[in-house]
C-alpha positions in Angstrom: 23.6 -11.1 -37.2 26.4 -12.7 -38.9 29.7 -12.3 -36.9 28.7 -11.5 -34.0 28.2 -13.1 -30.9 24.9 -14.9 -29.9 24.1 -16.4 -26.7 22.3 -20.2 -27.2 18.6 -19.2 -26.6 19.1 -16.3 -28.9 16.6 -16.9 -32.2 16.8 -16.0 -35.6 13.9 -15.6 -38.2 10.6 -13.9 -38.5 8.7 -15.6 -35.8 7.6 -18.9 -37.6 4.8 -16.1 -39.4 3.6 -15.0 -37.0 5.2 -11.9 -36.8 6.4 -10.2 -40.0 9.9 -10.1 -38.6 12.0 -10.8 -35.7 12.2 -7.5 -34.8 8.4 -7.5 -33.9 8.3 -10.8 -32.5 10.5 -9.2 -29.6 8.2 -6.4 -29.1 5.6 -8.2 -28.6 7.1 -11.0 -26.8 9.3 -9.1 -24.2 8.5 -9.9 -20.6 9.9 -9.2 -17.7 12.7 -12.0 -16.1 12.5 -12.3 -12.2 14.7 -16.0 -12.2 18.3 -15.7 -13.7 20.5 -18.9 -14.1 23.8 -18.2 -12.4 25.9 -17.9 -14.8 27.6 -14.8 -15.8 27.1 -12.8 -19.6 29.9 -13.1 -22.1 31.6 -10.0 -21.9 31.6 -9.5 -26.0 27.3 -9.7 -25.9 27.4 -7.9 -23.1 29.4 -5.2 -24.7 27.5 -5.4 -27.8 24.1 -4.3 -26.2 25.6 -1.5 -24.5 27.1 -0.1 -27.9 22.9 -0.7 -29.6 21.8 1.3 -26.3 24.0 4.0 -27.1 22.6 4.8 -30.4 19.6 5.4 -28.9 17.7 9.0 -29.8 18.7 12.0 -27.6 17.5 15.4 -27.9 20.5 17.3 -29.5 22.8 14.3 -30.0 23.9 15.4 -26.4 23.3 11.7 -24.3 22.9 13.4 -21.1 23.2 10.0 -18.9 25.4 7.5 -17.7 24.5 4.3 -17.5 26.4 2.7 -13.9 27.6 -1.4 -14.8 27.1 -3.5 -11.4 28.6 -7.2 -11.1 30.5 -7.6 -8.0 28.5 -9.6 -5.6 28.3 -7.2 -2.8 27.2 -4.3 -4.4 24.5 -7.0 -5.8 23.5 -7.9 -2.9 23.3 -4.3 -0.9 21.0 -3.4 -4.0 18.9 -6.7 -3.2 18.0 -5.4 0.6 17.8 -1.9 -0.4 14.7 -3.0 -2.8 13.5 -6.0 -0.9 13.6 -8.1 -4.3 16.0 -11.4 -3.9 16.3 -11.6 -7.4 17.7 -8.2 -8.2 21.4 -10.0 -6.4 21.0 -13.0 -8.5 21.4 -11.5 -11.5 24.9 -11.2 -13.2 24.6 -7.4 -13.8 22.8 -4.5 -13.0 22.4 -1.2 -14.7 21.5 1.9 -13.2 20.7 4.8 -15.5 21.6 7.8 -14.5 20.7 11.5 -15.7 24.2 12.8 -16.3 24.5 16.7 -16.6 27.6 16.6 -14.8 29.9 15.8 -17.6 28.1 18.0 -19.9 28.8 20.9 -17.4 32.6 19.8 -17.5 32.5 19.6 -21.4 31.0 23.7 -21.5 33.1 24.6 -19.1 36.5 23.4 -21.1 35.4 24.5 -23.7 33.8 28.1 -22.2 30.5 27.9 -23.1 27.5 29.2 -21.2 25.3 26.2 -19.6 22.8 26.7 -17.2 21.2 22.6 -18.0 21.2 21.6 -14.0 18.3 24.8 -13.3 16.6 23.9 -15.9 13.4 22.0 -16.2 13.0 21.5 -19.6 16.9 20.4 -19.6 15.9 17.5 -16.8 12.7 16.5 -18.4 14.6 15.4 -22.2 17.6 14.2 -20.1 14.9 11.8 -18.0 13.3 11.3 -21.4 16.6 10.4 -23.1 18.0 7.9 -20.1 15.0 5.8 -20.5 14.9 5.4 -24.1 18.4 4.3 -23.8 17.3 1.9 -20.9 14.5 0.5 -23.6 17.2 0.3 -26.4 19.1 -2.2 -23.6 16.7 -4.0 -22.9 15.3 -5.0 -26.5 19.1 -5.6 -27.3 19.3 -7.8 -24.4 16.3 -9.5 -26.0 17.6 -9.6 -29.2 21.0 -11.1 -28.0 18.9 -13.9 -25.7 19.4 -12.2 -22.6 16.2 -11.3 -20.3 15.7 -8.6 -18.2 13.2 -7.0 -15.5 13.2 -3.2 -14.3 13.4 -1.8 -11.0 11.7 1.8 -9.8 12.2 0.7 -6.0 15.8 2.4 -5.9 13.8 5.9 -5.8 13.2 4.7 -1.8 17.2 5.0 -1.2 18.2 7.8 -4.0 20.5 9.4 -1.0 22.4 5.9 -0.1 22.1 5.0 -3.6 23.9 8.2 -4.6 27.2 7.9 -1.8 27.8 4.3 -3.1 27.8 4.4 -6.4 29.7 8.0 -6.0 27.6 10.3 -8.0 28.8 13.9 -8.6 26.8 16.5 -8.3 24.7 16.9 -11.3 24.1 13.0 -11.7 21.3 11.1 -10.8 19.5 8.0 -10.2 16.7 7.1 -12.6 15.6 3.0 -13.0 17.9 0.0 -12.2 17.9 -2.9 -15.3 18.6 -6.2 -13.9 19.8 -8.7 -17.0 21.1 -12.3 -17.2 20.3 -15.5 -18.8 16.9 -16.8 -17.9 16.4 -20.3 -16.1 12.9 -20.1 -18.2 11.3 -18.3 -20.9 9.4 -15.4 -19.2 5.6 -14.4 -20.7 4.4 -11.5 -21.8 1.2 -10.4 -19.4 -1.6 -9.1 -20.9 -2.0 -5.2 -22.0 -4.5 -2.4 -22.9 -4.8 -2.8 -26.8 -4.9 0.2 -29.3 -8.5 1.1 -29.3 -8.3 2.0 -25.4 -4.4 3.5 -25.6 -4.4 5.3 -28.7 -6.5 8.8 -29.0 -7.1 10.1 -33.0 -6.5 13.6 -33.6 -7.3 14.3 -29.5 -8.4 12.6 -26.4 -11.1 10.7 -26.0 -13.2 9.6 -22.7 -14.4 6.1 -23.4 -17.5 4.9 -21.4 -17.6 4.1 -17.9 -18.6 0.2 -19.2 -15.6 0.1 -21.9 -13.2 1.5 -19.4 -14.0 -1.2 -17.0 -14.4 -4.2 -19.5 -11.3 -3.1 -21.0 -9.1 -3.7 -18.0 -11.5 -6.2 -16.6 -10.0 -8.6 -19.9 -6.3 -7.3 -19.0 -6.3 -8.6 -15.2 -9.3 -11.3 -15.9 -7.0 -13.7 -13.9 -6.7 -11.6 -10.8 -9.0 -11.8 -8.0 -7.6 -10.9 -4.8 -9.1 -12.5 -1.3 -10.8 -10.4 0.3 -8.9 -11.9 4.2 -9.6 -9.8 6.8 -5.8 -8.1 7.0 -6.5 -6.9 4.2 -10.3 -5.6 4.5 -8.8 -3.3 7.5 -5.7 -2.4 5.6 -7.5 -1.3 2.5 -10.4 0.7 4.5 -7.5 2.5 6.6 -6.1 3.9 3.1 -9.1 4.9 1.9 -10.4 6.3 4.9 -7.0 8.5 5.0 -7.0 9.2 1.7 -11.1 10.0 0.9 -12.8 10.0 4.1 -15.2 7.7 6.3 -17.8 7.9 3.7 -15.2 6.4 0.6 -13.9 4.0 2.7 -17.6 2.1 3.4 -18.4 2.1 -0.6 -14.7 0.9 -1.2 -15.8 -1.9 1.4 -19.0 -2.4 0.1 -18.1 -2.7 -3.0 -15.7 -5.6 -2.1 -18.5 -7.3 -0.5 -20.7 -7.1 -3.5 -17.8 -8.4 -5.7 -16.9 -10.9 -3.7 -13.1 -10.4 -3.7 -10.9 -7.6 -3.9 -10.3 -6.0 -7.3 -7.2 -5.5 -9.3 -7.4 -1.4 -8.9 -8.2 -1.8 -5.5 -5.4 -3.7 -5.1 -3.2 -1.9 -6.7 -3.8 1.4 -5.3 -5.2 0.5 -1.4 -2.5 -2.7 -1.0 0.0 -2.1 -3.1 1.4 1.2 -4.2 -0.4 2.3 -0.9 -2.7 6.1 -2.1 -1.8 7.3 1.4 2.2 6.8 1.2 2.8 7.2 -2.4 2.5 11.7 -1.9 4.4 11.5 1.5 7.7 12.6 0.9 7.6 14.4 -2.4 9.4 17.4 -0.4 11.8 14.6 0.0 12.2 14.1 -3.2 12.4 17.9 -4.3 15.6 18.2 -1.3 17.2 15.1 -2.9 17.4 16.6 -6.1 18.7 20.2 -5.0 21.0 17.9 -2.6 22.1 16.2 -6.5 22.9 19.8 -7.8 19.2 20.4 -9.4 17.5 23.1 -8.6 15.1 23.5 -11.4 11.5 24.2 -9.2 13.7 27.1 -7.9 13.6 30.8 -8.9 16.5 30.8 -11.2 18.9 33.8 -10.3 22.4 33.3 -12.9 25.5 33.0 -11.4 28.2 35.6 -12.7 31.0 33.7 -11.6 31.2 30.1 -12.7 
């Protein structure tokens, strides 16, 4: 990238062979940063990755987002309680992508066109498709400029404190929050599901019970969880609420026969908790009408704009 500005780790080449290019060696590299050095991004590399985000694909050429820049320290650090993650304040700026259909309404209604985009479903669903491919297009431009970077879903537990401080409109709002900085260390990529367990030719597919398991038994064949006994109770409570008396003694035994706790156990009994992860949705559904979208509404059209 001749010309244009390059942080120090930045790298250039095709990998050392590995990779047939650099381009790939990022992809498969990328990992997610959760320890920033303190110091903050050249404004000219910052600017740069914004500009290759921008190019992203959009359905319609229409970018229906905004993308909100975050650096001063307080605002940092409000976000850093509101998700209980310390590192989300140390980094030197965040990025909230927003759906935006709010200046797309202005833009119809100057120029006195019809647009109906904020009671539409299939309008929301390419805008939330659109703001994270944009997101994506940051983040590997971060990479590619020697930045690092780590995403945050958590801000989906504040969306209507989230919205009054960062001023949304009606019409806008919150999707992921991108932390980026310089990292103190190179982050690693973890483990994934390869192509033969993803990838479906032609249609879907149901592998076998035994390649389903092997397969994500060799993704998380580091993780074994103690089976303490704050846990034991916490994970029977969930899946006695969520399946009944019966479920939660074969999700016990099972952790007795294993010997520890399992990774999907884990995941779905201690960490995004199967009983609390539903609660709410009507939440949800009154933020969004709150945000000006009323989409899983019966859609009557308004003859006065």
């Amino acid at each position: 990238m001749s010309g244009s500005p390059m942080l120090p780790h930045a790298t250039e080449g095709t990998g050392q062979g590995r990779y047939p290019n650099e381009t790939m060696r990022l992809l498969f590299e990328r990992a997610s940063c959760r320890n920033f050095e303190q110091r903050s991004i050249p404004p000219e590399v910052l600017r740069l990755v914004l500009e290759a985000g921008l190019h992203a694909p959009t359905g319609g050429n229409l970018q229906p987002y905004s993308i909100v820049q975050i650096e001063e320290e307080g605002t940092r650090q409000w976000l850093a309680d509101k998700c209980e993650q310390d590192f989300v304040g140390k980094a030197p700026v965040l990025l909230i992508f927003c759906i935006d259909l709010h200046r797309l309404e202005r833009w119809a209604g100057l120029e006195a066109a019809p647009f109906t985009a904020r009671h539409s479903f299939r309008h929301f669903w390419i805008s939330f498709q659109d703001t994270v491919i944009c997101a994506q297009n940051i983040c590997t431009a971060a990479d590619a400029m020697g930045l690092a970077s780590v995403y945050i879903g958590t801000i989906s537990e504040f969306f209507p404190e989230l919205r009054e401080r960062l001023a949304l409109p009606s019409g806008v709002f919150p999707v992921v929050l991108l932390c980026l900085g310089c990292p103190r260390s190179t982050p690693h990529p973890r483990r994934k599901l390869g192509v033969e367990v993803i990838v479906h030719s032609e249609r879907y597919r149901e592998l076998a019970d035994q390649v389903l398991l092997d397969a994500f038994d060799e993704k998380y064949s580091h993780a074994r969880i103690e089976a303490t006994p704050e846990r034991l109770e916490e994970i029977a409570r969930v899946a006695r609420t969520v399946h009944g008396e019966e479920f939660a003694r074969k999700c016990l035994a099972r952790i007795r026969e294993k010997g520890h706790i399992n990774i999907a156990q884990r995941y779905f009994g201690l960490h995004y908790h199967a009983d609390d992860m539903p609660a709410g949705n009507d939440t949800y559904l009154e933020t969004l009408k709150d945000s000006g979208f009323d989409w899983f509404e019966p859609y009557e059209p308004p003859l006065e704009p």
